[in-house]
RODO-743220 format. One record per residue (C-alpha): residue in one letter; x negated, y negated, z negated. Coordinates in pm, whole numbers, padded with zeros to 5 digits, always signed. Layout:
<rs>
AXYZ/...
</rs>
This chain:
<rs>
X+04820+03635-05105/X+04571+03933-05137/X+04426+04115-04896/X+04641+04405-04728/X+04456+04720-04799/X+04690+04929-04569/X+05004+04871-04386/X+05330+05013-04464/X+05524+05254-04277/X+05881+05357-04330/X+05908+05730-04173/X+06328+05860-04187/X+06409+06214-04104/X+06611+06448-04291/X+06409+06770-04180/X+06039+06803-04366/X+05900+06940-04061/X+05972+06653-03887/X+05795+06452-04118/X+05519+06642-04169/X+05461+06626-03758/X+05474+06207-03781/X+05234+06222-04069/X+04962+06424-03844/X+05009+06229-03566/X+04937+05883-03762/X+04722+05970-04075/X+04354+05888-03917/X+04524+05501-03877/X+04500+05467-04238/X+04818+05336-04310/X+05057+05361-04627/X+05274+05653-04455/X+05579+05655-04704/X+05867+05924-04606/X+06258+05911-04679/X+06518+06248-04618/X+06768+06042-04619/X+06968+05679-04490/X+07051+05637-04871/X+06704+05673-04959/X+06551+05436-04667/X+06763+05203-04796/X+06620+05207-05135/X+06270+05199-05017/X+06308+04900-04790/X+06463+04701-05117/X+06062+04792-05271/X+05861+04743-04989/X+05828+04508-04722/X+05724+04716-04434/X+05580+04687-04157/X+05758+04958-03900/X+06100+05189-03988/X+06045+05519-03753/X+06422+05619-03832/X+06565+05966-03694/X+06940+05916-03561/X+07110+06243-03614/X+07116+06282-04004/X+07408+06396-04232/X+07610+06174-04452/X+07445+05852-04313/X+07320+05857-03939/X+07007+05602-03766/X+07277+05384-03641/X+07459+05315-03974/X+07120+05305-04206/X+07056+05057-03921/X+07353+04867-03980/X+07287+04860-04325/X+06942+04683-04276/X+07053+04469-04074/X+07353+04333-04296/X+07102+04235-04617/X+06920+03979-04617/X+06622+04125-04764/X+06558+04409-04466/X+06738+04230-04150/X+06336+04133-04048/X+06243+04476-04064/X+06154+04635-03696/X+06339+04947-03647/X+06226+05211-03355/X+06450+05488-03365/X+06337+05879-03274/X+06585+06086-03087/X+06632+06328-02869/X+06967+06211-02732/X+06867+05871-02647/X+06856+05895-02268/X+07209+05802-02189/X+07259+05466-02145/X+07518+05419-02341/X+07380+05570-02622/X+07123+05298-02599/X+07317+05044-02584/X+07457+05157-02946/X+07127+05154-03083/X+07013+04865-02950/X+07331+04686-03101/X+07263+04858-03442/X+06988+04709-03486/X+06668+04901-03340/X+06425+04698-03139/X+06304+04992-02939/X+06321+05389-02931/X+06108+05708-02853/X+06258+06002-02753/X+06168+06415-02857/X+05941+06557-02752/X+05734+06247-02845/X+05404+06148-02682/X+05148+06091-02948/X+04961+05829-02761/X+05286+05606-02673/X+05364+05670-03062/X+05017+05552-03156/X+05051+05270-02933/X+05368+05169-03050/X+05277+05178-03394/X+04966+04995-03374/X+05140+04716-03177/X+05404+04652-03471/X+05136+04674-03756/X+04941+04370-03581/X+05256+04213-03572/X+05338+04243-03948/X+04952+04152-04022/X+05003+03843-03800/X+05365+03777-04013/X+05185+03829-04362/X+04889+03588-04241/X+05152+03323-04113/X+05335+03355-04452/X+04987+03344-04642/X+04922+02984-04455/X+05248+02870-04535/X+05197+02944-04902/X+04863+02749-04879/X+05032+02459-04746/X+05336+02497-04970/X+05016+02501-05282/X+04876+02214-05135/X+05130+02006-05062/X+05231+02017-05384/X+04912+01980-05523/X+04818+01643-05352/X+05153+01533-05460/X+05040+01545-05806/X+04702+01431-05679/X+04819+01108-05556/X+05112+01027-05866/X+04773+01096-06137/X+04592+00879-05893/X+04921+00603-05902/X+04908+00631-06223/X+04560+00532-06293/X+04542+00292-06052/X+04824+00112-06210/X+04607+00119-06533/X+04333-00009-06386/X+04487-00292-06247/X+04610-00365-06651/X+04259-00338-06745/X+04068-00526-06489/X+03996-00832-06646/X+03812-00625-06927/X+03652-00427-06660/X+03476-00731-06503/X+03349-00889-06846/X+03219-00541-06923/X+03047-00552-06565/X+02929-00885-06609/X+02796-00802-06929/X+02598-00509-06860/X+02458-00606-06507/X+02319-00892-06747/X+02157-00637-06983/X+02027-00436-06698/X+01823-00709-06581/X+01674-00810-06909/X+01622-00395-06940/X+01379-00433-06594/X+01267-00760-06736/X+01164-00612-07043/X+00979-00279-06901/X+00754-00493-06643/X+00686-00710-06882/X+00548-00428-07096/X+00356-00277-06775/X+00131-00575-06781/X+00094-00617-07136/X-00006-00228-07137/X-00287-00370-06903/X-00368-00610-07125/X-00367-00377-07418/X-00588-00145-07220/X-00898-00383-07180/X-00860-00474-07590/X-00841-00160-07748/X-01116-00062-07481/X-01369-00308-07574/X-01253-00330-07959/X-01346+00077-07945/X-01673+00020-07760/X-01744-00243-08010/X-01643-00006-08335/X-01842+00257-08194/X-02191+00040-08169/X-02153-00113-08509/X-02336-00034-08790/X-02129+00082-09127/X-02271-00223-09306/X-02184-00469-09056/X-01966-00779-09195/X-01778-00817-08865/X-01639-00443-08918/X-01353-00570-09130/X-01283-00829-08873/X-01286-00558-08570/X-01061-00392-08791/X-00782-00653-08817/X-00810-00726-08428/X-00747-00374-08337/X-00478-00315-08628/X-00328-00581-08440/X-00376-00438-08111/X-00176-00114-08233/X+00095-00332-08352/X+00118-00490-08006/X+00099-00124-07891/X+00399-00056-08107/X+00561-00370-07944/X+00501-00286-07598/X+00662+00095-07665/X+00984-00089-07808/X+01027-00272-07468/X+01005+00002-07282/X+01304+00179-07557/X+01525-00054-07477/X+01442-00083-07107/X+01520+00280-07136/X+01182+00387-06968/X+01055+00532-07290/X+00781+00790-07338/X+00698+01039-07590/X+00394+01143-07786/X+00474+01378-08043/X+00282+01504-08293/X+00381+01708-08641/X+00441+01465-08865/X+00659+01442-09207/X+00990+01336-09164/X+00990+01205-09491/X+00645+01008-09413/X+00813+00826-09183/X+01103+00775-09373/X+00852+00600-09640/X+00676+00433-09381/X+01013+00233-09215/X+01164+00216-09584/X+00948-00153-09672/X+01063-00293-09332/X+01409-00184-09350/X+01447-00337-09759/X+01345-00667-09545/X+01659-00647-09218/X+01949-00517-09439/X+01910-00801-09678/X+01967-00842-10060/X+02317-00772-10092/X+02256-00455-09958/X+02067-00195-10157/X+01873+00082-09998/X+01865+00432-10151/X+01658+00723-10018/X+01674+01070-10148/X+01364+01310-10000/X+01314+01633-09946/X+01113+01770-10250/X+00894+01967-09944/X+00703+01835-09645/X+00944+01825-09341/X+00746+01885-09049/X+00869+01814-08719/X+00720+01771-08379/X+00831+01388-08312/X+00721+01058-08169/X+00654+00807-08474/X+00740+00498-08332/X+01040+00639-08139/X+01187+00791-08494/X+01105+00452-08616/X+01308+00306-08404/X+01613+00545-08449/X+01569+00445-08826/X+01566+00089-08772/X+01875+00105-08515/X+02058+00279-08747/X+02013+00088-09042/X+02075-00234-08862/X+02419-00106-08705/X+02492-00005-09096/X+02373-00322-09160/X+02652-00516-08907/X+02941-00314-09085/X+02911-00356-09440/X+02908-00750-09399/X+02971-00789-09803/X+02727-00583-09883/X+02695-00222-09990/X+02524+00097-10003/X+02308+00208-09701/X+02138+00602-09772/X+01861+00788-09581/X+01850+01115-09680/X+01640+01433-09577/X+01650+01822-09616/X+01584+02123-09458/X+01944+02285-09247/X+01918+02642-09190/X+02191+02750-08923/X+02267+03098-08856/X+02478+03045-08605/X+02527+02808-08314/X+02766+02547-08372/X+02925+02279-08045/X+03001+01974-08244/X+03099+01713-07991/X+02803+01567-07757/X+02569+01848-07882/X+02498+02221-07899/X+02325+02365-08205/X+02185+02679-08160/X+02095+02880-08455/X+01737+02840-08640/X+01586+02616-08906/X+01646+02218-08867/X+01497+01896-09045/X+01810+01690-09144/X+01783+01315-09128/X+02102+01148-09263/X+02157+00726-09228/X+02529+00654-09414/X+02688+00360-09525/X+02950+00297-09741/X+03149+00004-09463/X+03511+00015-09347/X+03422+00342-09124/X+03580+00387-08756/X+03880+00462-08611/X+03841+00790-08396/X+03839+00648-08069/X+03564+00426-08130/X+03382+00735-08332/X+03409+00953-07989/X+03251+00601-07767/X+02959+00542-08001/X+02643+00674-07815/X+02846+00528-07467/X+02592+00269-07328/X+02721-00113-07319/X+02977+00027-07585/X+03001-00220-07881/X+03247-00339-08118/X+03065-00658-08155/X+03162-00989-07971/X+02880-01044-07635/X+02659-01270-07826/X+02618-01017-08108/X+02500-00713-08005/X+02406-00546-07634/X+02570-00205-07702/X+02249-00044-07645/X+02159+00014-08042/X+02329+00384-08042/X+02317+00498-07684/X+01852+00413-07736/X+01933+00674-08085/X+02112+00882-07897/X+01859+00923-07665/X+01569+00976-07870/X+01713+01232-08046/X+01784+01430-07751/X+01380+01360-07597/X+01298+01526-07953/X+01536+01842-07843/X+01720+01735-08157/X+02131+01637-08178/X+02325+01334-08371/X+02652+01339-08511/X+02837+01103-08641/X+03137+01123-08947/X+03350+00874-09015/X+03682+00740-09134/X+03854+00403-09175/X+03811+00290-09544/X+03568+00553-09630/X+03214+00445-09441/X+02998+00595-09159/X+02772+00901-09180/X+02454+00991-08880/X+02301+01293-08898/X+02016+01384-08712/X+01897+01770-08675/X+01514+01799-08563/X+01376+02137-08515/X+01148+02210-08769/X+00776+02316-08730/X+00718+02704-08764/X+00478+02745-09088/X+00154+02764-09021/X+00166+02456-08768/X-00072+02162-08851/X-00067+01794-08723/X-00278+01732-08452/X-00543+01506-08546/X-00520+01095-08540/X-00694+01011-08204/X-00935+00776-08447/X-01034+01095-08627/X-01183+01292-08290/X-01525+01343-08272/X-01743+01105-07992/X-01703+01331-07707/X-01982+01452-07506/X-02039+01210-07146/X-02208+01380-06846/X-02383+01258-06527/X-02081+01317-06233/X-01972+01070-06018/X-01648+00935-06034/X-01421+00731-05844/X-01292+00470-06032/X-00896+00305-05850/X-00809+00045-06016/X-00613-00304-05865/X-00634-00483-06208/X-00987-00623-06245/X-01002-00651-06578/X-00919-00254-06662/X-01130-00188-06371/X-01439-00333-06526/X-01341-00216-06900/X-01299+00179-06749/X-01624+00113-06569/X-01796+00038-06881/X-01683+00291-07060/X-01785+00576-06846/X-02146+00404-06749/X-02185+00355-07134/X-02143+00799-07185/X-02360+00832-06862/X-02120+00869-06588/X-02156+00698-06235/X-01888+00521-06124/X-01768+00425-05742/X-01522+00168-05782/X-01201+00080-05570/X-00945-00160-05570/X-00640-00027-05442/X-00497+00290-05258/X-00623+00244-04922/X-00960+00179-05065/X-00979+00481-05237/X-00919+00683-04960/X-01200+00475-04786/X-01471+00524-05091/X-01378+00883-05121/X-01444+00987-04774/X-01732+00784-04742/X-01888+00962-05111/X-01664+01330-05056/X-01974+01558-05206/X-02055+01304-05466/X-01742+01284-05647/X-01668+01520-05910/X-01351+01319-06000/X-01104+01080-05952/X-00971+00855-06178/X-00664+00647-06016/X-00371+00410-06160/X-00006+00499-05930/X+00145+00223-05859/X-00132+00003-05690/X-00120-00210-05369/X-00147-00085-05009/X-00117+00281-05111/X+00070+00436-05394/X-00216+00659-05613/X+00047+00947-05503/X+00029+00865-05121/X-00409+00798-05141/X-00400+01148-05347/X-00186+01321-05068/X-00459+01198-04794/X-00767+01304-04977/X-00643+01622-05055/X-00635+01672-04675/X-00976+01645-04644/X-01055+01802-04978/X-00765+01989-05122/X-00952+02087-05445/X-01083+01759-05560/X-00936+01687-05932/X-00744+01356-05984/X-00645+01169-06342/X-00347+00913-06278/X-00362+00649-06570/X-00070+00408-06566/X+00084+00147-06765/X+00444+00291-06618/X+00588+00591-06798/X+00607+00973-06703/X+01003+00966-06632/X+00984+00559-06458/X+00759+00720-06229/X+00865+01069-06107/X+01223+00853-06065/X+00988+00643-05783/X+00856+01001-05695/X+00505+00914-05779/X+00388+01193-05966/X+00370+01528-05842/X+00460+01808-06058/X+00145+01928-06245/X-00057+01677-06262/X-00311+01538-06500/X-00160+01173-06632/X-00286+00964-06951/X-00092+00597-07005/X-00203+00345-07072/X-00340+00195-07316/X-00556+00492-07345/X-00804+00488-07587/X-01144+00509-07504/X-01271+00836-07662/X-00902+00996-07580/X-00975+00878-07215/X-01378+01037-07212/X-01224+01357-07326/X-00967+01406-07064/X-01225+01323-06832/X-01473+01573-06971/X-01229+01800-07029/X-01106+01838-06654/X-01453+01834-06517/X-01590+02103-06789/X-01304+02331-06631/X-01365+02305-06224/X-01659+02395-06032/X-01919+02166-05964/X-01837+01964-05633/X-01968+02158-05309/X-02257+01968-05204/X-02314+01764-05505/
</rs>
């Protein structure tokens, strides 16, 4: 019920002036003062309004106070209204007894006191506001009664449904809970192997870098570190499907890496499928991850793949979109601008709706257990939204499957950034820096790699020593370089305490966990500097030089 603005009052008298005197005397209470001549007329008005008070003269022609009294009282719709009759003949006591049985609940008497009016009036409008808020609550309760009623027969309902579903439930339960592990089994094992990675590349770089052009073993460096980038590319596939995932996108051609994936994909979908791609005449830039869009390609193809078990058709496509207005298809919102379009279609038995609308669910598969996790779509799905792109799917039964992908597309005038093996030997310098490292291995090969570009290095070996070597060396340091999750004390937790004693001091995390695994652990602050693992060696001297070229020199040093 809304809020009463201002209280109604019923004022009867046949003679204006007597009306106009009741107005004065009760205008500054700011209430909704509405005036009847007449019994007929009171009548009328108390059908319209419920009010709060009837002030209701007695001697009036036609109709007097004690039969418009009568009258209110016989309806249902007014018998609740309070009538005070005003009178000047009121003082026998028999002629209060008639009014009283008429239906007034009190009476004032001419020449009226204004205060006892005031009084009287103010006591009868708390009353109605007291009435109205008792109705309000009861119109609550009525509303919510009924609404938990409906509550609890939708919750009936379900629960009965669940109960018909449960043995599917469990299965599904068992089944993921089994994929989750292998997910964490799959993302530490790709932490260490990232460690492992780190000291290869490191010393394969080092090695590169001292060779001479002529040197025979070049071509041999060559093949261990092309093999070190496909381990690389292994390592970042773990971590996709143990959903920990990172990005490092560059502006590539979308139809680059459509050529690139095309030889590997001729060899999954096998000969009785044949593979058709139809390019973009134009160079589709995009800012993307490589491997990731690799492995939407590959995901997609092998789900096309699974569905056209006789053999068929399977189509990558590419062009440019240009929307000029923003579009909601389902699990997306397009807004307006120029896209890169990536299409993957097949020409299998297609979908029924409701598994069309499940697709990208995780754990969601129309395969038995043993043939597919359900993870295929839901790792595509997303990708696509990391890249700030959107995935939609068309489909019908007997008519095949169609994905489309919508990347934003680079602005003209946008140029890849260059291939880390393409930057230029980066300058080295003579700072200290403090080196926090538990594996021993990355510990030396980081070590190395500074001391070899001039740089003096205070090593530690977990979080606790850090803290120890950095107060010990404070106006030596010029930087710290420190892996986050390390025994002891977290790099977050060691960075916290020497930041009390120098708040200014500049910190590099490097880590063989990714960005989102570790501000999930709340591990990484929000700003600051982080490069993964395995960095490579020139990438990792330019941070470093980079961060130290733009902060003062260390006071003291």
């Amino acid at each position: 019920m809304p809020k009463i603005e201002k209280i109604p009052v019923l004022i009867v008298d046949d003679r204006l002036e007597n009306l106009t005197a009741l107005v004065a005397l009760l205008e500054d209470l700011d209430l909704d003062l509405v005036q009847a001549r007449s019994g007929n007329e009171a009548l009328v008005r108390t059908l319209k309004t419920d009010f709060a008070l009837v002030l209701l003269d007695v001697q009036m022609p036609l109709m007097d106070g004690f039969e418009t009294a009568e009258l209110m009282r016989s309806s249902t719709r007014t018998r609740h209204l309070p009538i005070v009759f005003i009178t000047a003949g009121m003082k026998d006591l028999n002629y209060q007894f008639k009014g009283y049985q008429s239906g007034a609940v009190d009476y004032l008497t001419k020449p009226i006191e204004p205060i006892i009016l005031r009084r009287k009036v103010e006591v009868f409008c708390e009353l109605y506001r007291q009435r109205r808020r008792i109705e309000q609550h009861k119109d609550t309760l009525e509303r919510l009664v009924v609404e938990r009623t409906q509550e609890l027969a939708g919750a009936n309902a379900r629960l009965r449904s669940e109960l018909s579903e449960r043995k599917a439930l469990e299965e599904k339960l068992l089944h993921s809970q089994k994929m989750e592990a292998v997910g964490l089994l799959a993302g530490g094992i790709a932490h260490d192997f990232n460690n492992i990675l780190t000291v290869i590349v490191g010393y394969g770089t080092m090695m590169e870098l001292s060779m001479a052009e002529a040197d025979p073993n070049r071509e041999k460096l060559a093949q261990v570190m092309d093999a070190a980038a496909k381990a690389a590319n292994l390592t970042r596939s773990l971590l996709t499907f143990s959903r920990k995932q990172i990005l490092d996108p560059r502006c590539v051609d979308l139809n680059e890496i459509v050529r690139q994936v095309e030889a590997f994909l001729v060899r999954i979908i096998g000969e009785d499928i044949q593979l058709k791609t139809l390019l973009e005449a134009d160079t589709l830039s995009v800012f993307a991850d490589c491997g990731q869009m690799e492995q939407v390609l590959i995901n997609l193809a092998t789900n096309a793949r699974d569905a056209m078990a006789t053999g068929g058709v399977l189509t990558i496509e590419t062009s440019f979109q240009q929307l000029e207005a923003p579009i909601a298809p389902e699990h997306c919102f397009v807004q307006p601008g120029r896209y890169a379009m990536v299409s993957v279609s097949d020409t299998g038995p297609g979908m029924t709706e409701e598994i069309r609308t499940k697709i990208f669910e995780p754990f969601f598969t129309t395969k038995g257990v043993k043939q597919g996790s359900g993870l295929g779509l839901a790792i595509v799905y997303g990708i696509v939204k990391q890249h700030n792109g959107v995935i939609n799917v068309y489909s019908e039964p007997g008519w095949g499957t169609i994905f489309r992908i919508y990347l934003p597309a680079v602005a003209d005038g946008e140029h890849p950034k260059p291939d880390p093996a393409d930057r230029v030997v980066p300058s080295g310098g003579t700072e200290t820096i403090l080196v926090a490292e538990d594996d021993p291995a990355v510990r030396k090969l980081v070590q190395s790699i500074l001391n070899k570009f001039g740089y003096r290095v205070i090593l530690a070996v977990d979080g606790q020593d850090a803290v120890d070597k950095f107060k010990a060396h404070r106006y030596e340091i010029g930087l710290i370089l420190m892996d986050v999750i390390m025994p002891k004390k977290s790099g977050r937790d060691a960075c916290h305490e020497i930041r009390l004693v120098e708040p200014e001091v500049l910190v590099l995390f490097c880590s063989g966990y990714t960005s989102d695994f570790i501000e999930r652990r709340g591990e990484l602050d929000e700003g600051v500097e982080l490069i993964l693992k395995p960095p490579q060696p020139l990438e990792l001297l330019s941070k470093v030089r980079e961060m130290l070229d733009r902060a003062p020199a260390p006071e003291g040093a």
